[in-house]
N, C-alpha and C positions, 0 to 999 in steps of 0.2 A: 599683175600677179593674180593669180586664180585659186581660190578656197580650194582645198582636197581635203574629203575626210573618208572614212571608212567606207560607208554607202555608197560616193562615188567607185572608190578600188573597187566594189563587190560588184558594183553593176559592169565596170568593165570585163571581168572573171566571168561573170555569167554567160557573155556573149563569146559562145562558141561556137566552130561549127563556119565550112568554108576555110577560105584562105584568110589569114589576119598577120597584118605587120605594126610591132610597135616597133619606133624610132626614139632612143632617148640620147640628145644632144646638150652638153654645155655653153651656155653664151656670154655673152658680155656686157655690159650693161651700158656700155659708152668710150668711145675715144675710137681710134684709128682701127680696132680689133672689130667694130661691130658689123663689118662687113661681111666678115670672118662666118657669122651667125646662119648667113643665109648659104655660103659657099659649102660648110658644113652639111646643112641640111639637103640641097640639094645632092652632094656624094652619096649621102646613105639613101636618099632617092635610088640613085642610080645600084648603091648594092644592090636594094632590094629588087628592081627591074632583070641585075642582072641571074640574082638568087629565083625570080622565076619564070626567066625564059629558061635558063637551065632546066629548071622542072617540067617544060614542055608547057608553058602557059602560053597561048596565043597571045601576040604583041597588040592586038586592038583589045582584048581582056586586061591585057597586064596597064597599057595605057589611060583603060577605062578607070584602074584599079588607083593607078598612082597620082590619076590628076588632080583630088582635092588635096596633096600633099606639096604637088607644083602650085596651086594657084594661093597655096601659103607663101609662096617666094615672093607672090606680090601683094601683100596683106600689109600696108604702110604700118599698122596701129599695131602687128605684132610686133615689128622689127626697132621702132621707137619706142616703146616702153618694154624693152625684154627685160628678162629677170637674171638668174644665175643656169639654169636650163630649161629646157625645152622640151617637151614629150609629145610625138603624135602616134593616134593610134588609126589605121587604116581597115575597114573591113568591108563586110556586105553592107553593114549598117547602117553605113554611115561612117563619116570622120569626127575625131576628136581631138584638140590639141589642150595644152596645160603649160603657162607658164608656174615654172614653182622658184623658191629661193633658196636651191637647194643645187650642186656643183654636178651636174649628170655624167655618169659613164659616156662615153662614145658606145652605142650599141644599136643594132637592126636585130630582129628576131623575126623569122616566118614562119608560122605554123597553123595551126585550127585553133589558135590562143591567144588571147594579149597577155603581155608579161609586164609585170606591174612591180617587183621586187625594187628596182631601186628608185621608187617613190618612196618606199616603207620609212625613211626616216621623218618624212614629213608626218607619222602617223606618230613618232615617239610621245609618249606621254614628257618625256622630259627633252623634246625636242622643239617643242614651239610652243608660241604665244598670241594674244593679240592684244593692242595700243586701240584704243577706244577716245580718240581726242577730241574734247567740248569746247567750242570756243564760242564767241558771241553771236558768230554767223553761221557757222554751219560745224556739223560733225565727220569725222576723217575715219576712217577703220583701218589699222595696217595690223598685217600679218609681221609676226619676229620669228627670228630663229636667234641660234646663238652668233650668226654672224649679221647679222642687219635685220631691217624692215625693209617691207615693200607697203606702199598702200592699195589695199584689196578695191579693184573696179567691182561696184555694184551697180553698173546701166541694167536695166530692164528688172533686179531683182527686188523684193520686197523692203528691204531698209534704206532704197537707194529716195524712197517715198520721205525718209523722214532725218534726211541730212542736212536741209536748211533750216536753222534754228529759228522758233516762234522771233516779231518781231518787237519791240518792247514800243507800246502804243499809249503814248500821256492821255490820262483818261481827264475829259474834258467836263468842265462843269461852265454853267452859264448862269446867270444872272442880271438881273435888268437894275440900272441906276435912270435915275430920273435927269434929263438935257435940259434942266433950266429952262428958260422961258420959251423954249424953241415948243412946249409943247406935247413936242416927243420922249420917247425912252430910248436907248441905248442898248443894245445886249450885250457882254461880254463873255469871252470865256479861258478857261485857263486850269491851270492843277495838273501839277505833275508827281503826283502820291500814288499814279499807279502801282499796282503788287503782281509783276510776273510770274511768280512761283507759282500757283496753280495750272498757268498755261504752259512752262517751261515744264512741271510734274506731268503733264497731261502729254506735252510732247513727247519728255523720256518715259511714260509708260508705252507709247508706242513705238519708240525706238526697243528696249529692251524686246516687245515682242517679235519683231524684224530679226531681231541679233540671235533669240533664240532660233527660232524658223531656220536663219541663214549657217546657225552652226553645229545645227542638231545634234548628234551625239557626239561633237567633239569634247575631249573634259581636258583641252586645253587652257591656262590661267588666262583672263582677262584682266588688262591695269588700264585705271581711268587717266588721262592727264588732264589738265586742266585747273580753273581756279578752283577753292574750296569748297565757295558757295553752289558752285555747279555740280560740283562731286558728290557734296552734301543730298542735294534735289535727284541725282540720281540714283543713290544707294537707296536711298527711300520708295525709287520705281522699280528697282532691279530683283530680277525672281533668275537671273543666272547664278547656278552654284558654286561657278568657279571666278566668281567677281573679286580680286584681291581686297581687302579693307582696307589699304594704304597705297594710296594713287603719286602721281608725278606731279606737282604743285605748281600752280603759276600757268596762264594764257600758253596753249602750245602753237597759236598761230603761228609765231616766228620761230619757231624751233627746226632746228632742221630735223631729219628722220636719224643720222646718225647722235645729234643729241638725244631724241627720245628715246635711243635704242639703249644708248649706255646709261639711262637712268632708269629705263623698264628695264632691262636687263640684271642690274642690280636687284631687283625687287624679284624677279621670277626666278632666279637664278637658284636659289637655294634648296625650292618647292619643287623645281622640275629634275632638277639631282636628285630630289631625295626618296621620290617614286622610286625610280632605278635603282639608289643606289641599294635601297631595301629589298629590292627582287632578288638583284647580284646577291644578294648578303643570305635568302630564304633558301637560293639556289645551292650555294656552297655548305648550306646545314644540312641539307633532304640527300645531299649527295651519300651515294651509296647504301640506301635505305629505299631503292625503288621508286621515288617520287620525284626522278629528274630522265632526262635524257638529252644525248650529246651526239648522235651520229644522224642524216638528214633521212635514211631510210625508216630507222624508229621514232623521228621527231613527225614524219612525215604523217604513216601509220597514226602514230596519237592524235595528231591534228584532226585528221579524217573522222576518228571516232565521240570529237569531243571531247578529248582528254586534258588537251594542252591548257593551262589556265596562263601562264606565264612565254613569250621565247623569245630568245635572244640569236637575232641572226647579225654575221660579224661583216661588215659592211667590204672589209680588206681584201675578201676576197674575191678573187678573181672573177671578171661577170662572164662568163660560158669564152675564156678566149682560147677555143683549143685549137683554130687553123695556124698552118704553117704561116701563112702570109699575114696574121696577125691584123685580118679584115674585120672591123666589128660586126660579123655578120653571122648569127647564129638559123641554122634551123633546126626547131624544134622536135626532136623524136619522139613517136608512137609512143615509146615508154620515157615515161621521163628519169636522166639522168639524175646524177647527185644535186646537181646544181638546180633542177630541173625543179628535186623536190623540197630543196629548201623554200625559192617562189611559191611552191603548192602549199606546203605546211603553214608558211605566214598565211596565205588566204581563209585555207581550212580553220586558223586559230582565229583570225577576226571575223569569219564567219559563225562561230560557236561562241560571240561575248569574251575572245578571249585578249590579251594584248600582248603587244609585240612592241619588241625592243629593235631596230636597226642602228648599231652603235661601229665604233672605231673598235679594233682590236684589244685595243688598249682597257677597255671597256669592258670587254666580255667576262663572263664568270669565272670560264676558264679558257685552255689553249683550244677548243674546238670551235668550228667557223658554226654550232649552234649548239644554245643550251636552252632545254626546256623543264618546266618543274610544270609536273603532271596535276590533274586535279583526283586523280585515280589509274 
């Protein structure tokens, strides 16, 4: 699974300009379906080949265009540790792919754009979390949502430096007794009074700095698990503001991920509602007093100008599926439609500090697929 935060979305949104195809696929995690994974991807391959030879793209362009998306098909380490979906983004740039634990639309889009919209729940403030697990030999990082963990691979990144725990080393003392008539002396040695806590403190302060670095503006909750003593030594190193004060108790080495999920789960569960549910609750009071908005072409507008401080986009609806044939194949218009500006508006709002809600219907403020409470 792969960290996203806001900074990644924006840098993707930045790169415009040329031909750009995002692909967002659901996959499986294991058993008889995981095949499924790649047969999928490879389809919306072929949309999109076939979305632009129609446009008059040369087939050695269009080949040139789609082969880091084929030589995903042979990439063993994506297809063994998949997540819930799959997202790749195709341009001049360069390719991008992201596993997330989050259930993806079936959707291709082509245009001068990446479309980034139904990542946005991974950006909920009361949408995820992350499990920080201490144990005597090394340390785990997994990403939560409300339906599981995954544990976040960090090869080559900064905190991946400080995941094998110091090692606990009997501090040795010597002594000479006298060998009786032989002459000689003897040296001995022994004592096991060592005191780790300074070296384990010394460790978790550079773990925490890793953790900041790796999660930068995310102000998702972190839960420690682990024994006491350890929890202890690290709250004492920790300068994250959203470190919970009451961790998951007890060695989580043998803990499966679905155990730690349902006891972090517990614990975050309350904090990451209660963001939400106070927005919903700011939004239905500002209503009709000018400090909300509900339609995707005024939310849209506000966004752009730095207005939007709060929005709620409704997950339910439809992702651009207006062809007859019901191909997830969108291309992108000149001017952007409704749907169009709802994706722009989320950008425009976490581009100006502001935050974004991607919820269930059920969720939303009101009946419209967006509700924004203005900062002006």
């Amino acid at each position: 699974m792969d960290i996203i935060n806001t900074q990644d979305l924006l840098r993707l949104t930045d790169r415009r300009g040329g031909t750009r195809i995002s692909l967002f696929l659901p996959t499986h995690r294991g058993g008889p379906q995981t095949e499924r994974n790649r047969i999928r991807l490879k389809n919306q391959l072929r949309y999109a080949h076939h979305a632009l030879r129609t446009d008059g793209m040369p087939t050695g362009q269009i080949d040139a265009m789609l082969e880091p998306g084929y030589r995903l098909l042979d990439l063993v380490g994506l297809w063994e540790q998949p997540s819930d979906g799959l997202a790749v983004f195709l341009g001049p740039d360069g390719p991008c792919h992201l596993r997330v634990p989050l259930r993806l639309p079936e959707l291709v889009t082509v245009g001068d754009r990446f479309v980034v919209r139904p990542l946005l729940p991974l950006l909920n403030a009361g949408g995820h979390f992350y499990v920080l697990a201490l144990s005597q030999d090394e340390i785990r990082l997994f990403h939560g949502t409300r339906v599981g963990l995954d544990q976040v691979q960090l090869d080559g990144l900064p905190l991946a430096m400080w995941l094998t725990m110091p090692r606990r080393q009997p501090q040795v003392h010597a002594f000479v007794a006298d060998r009786g008539g032989t002459g000689g002396r003897a040296m001995f040695h022994g004592g096991t009074d060592y005191d780790a806590k300074p070296l384990i403190s010394q460790h978790f302060r550079r773990v925490d700095h890793a953790l900041r670095e790796l999660l930068a503006d995310d102000q998702a909750p972190v839960v420690l698990a682990g024994v006491r003593y350890l929890q202890a030594i690290y709250h004492q190193a920790n300068t994250h503001p959203q470190l919970l004060p009451t961790g998951i108790d007890g060695s989580p080495t043998y803990a499966s991920p679905d155990q730690l999920h349902r006891r972090a789960w517990a614990l975050v569960e309350p904090l990451l509602r209660g963001h939400e549910t106070a927005a919903a609750a700011r939004y239905r009071a500002l209503q009709g007093t000018g400090g909300t908005s509900n339609t995707p072409e005024e939310a849209f507008a506000a966004a752009r100008q730095g207005r939007v401080e709060t929005l709620f986009l409704c997950t339910n609806t439809p992702e651009w599926r207006t062809r007859a044939d019901r191909e997830p194949l969108v291309l992108l218009a000149d001017e952007p439609t409704p749907s169009d500006q709802l994706d722009l508006a989320a950008v425009a709002t976490l581009r100006h500090a502001g935050t974004v809600y991607a919820v269930p219907a059920a969720r939303m403020p009101d009946a419209n697929p967006v509700a924004a409470i203005l900062r002006y």
